[in-house]
C-alpha positions in Angstrom: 17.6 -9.4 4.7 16.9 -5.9 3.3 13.8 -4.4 3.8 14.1 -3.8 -0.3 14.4 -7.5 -1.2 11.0 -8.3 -2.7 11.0 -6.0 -5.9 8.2 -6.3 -8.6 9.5 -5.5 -11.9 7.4 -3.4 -14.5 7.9 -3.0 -18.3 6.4 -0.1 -19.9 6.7 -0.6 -23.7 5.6 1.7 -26.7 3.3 -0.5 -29.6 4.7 2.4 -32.2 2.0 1.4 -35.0 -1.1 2.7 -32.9 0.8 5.2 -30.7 -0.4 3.1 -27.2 1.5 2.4 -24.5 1.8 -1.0 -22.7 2.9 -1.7 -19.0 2.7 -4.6 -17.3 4.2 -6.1 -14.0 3.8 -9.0 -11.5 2.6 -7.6 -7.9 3.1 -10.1 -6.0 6.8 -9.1 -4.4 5.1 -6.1 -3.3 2.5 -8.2 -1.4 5.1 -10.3 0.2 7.1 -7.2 0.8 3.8 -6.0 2.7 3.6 -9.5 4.3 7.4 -9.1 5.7 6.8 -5.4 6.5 3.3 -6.2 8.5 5.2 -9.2 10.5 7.9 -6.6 11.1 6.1 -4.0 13.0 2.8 -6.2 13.8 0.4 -4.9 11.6 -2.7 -7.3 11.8 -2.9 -8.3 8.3 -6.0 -7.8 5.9 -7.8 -11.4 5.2 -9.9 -12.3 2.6 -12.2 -10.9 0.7 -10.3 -7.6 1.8 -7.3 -8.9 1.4 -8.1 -9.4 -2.4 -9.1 -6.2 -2.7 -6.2 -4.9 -0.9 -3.8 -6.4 -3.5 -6.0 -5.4 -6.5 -5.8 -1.3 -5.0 -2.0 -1.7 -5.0 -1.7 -3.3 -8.1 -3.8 -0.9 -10.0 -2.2 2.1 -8.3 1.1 1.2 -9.2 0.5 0.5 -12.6 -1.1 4.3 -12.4 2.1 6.1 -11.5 3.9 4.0 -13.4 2.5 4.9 -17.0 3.8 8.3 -16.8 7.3 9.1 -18.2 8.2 11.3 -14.9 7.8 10.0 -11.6 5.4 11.3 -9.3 4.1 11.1 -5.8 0.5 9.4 -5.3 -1.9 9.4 -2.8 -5.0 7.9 -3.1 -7.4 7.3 -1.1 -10.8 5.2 -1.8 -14.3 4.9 0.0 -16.1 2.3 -2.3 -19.5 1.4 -1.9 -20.5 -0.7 0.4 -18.1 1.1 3.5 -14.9 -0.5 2.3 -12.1 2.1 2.1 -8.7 1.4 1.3 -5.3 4.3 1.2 -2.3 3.8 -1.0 1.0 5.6 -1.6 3.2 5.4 -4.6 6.5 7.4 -4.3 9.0 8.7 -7.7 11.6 5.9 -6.3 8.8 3.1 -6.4 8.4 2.9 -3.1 4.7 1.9 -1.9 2.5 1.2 0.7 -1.4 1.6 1.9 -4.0 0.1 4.5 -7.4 -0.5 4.5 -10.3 1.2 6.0 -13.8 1.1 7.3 -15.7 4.0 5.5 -19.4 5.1 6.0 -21.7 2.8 3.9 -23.1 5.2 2.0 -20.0 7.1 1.2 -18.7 6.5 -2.0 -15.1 8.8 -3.3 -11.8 8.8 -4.1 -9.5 11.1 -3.4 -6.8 11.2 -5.8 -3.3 13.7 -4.8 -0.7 13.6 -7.3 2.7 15.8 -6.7 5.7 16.3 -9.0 8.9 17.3 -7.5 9.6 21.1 -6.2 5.7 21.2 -7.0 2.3 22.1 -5.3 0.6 19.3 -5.0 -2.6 18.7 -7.1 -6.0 17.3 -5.6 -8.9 15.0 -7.6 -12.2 13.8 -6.8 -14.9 11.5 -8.7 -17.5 9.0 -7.6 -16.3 5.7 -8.4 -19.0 3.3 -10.4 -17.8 0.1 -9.1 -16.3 -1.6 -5.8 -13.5 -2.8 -7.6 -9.9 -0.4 -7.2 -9.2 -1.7 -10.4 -12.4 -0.3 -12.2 -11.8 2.9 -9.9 -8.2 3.6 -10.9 -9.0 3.0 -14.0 -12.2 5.2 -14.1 -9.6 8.2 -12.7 -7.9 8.6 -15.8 -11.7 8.8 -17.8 -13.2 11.3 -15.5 -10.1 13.0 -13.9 -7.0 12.6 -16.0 -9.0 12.6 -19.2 -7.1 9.8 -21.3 -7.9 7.2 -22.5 -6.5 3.7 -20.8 -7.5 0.3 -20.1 -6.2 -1.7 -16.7 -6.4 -5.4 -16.2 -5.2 -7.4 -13.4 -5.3 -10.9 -13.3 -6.3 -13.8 -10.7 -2.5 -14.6 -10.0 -1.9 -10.8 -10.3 -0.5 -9.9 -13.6 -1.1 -6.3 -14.2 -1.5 -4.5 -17.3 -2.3 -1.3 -18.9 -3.1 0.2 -22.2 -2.6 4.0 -22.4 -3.0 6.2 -25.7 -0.6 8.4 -26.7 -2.2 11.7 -28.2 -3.5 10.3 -31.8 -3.3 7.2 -30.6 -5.8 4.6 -32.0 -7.6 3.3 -28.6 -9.7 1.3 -31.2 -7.7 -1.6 -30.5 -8.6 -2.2 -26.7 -11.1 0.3 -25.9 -13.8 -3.0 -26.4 -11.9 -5.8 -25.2 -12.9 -8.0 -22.1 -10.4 -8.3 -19.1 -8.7 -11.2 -20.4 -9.0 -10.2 -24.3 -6.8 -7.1 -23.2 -4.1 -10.0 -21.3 -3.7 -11.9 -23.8 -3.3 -8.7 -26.8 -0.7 -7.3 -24.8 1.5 -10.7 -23.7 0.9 -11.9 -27.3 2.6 -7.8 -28.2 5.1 -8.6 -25.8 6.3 -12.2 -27.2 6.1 -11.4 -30.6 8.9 -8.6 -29.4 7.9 -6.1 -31.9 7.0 -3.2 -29.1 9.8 -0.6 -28.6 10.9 -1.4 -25.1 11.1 2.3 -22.8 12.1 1.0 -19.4 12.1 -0.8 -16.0 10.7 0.3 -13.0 11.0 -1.5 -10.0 8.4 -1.3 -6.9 8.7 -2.4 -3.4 6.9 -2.3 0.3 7.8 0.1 2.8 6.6 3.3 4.4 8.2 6.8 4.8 7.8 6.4 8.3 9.3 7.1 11.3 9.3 8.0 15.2 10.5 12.0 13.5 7.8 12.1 11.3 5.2 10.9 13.6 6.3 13.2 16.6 6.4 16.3 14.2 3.1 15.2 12.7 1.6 15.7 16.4 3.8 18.6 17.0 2.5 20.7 14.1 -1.2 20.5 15.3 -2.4 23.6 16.4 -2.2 24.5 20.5 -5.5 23.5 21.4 -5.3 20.3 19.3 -2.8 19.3 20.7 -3.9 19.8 24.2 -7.6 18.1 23.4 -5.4 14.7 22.1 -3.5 14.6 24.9 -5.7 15.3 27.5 -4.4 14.1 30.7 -2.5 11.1 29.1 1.2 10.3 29.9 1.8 8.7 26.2 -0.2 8.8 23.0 -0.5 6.0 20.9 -0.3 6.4 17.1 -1.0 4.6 13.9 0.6 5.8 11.0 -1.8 7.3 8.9 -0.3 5.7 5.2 0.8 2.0 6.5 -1.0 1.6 10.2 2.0 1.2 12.2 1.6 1.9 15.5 4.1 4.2 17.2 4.1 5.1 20.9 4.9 8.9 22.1 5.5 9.8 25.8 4.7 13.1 27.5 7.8 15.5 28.0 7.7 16.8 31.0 
């Protein structure tokens, strides 16, 4: 089977009368693409609670790098009240992946890094308001990206998000519950009067790789180096985006 078999599909659509955009999408091929990926390379996998809000983090954050017209890589990197922390990825191809974290309990960020190609790579920071990785993706483009959009994603995780275009008239969704803002834009959708942009398909999988890792070790400085390795014949590294584990042996 290829390792790009479970693809979630997402629509991004214009509503032309009140200049908003609309995507939406059905996460759950990339959660059973994480499910095949974390039985692949035996990645304990998250359960729960966390697990919920694992799902909800890379739902939100692909609908995020999906609104824009030009792909972009994403990094983002939560610590939500109450000392749950979560990473995800989202790369121009729609490739994405992420792990969850223990953070200090009374640490509360999000580190948002956003790169366009052949660019420097630009850095964000806010306090999020709420536990939810919906409410704090959606709180980056308030405080950070400074436009106005609204993010929904369901119980069975139907994602969708309302963006406005400059002039556009938010007016329409900036009030509307969670479910009120569902059933505007499937009702939009059906009635097939939105101008249709394009598809973009997203998947599970990390960048990864026994190169990457070793040169991420090699490219610490000397004495870093020497302090991780101590007197140890192998190292034994998790990836820092997906928390597979990789192995490195001394050289002579």
């Amino acid at each position: 089977m290829s390792k790009t078999a479970n693809l979630s599909h997402y629509y991004r659509f214009l509503w032309e009368d009140a200049d908003l955009l609309i995507v939406t999408g059905d996460a759950n091929e990339i959660f059973a693409g994480r499910e095949s990926y974390n039985l692949r390379y035996k990645i304990k996998p998250d359960e729960g609670e966390v697990d919920k809000s694992a799902k909800r983090m890379f739902a939100a954050t692909g609908l995020a790098a999906i609104s824009l017209a030009e792909r972009e890589s994403w990094g983002w990197s939560l610590a939500l009240p109450g000392g749950f922390g979560m990473f995800a990825a989202i790369e121009p191809e729609g490739m994405t992946c992420g792990k969850v974290m223990k953070t200090p309990k009374d640490k509360a960020v999000v580190a948002v890094q956003r790169q366009k190609p052949a660019e420097e790579p630009t850095q964000s920071y806010f306090t999020p308001r709420s536990s939810d990785p919906v409410r704090a993706v959606e709180q980056y483009f308030e405080d950070s990206d400074q436009t106005l959009t609204r993010m929904a994603v369901t119980d069975d995780y139907r994602c969708f998000l309302v963006r406005a275009m400059p002039g556009g008239d938010f007016s329409k969704v900036k009030d509307l519950s969670d479910d009120e803002l569902v059933e505007l834009c499937e009702r939009k959708v059906k009635e097939g009067n939105l101008k249709r942009l394009n598809e973009v398909l997203v998947f599970y999988e990390c960048r990864c790789n026994d190169e990457m890792i070793l040169n991420m070790i090699t490219s610490l400085p000397t004495a870093q180096r020497k302090e991780l390795w101590g007197d140890l014949p192998k190292l034994e590294i998790a990836c820092p985006r997906c928390g597979r584990d990789y192995t490195l042996n001394r050289q002579g």
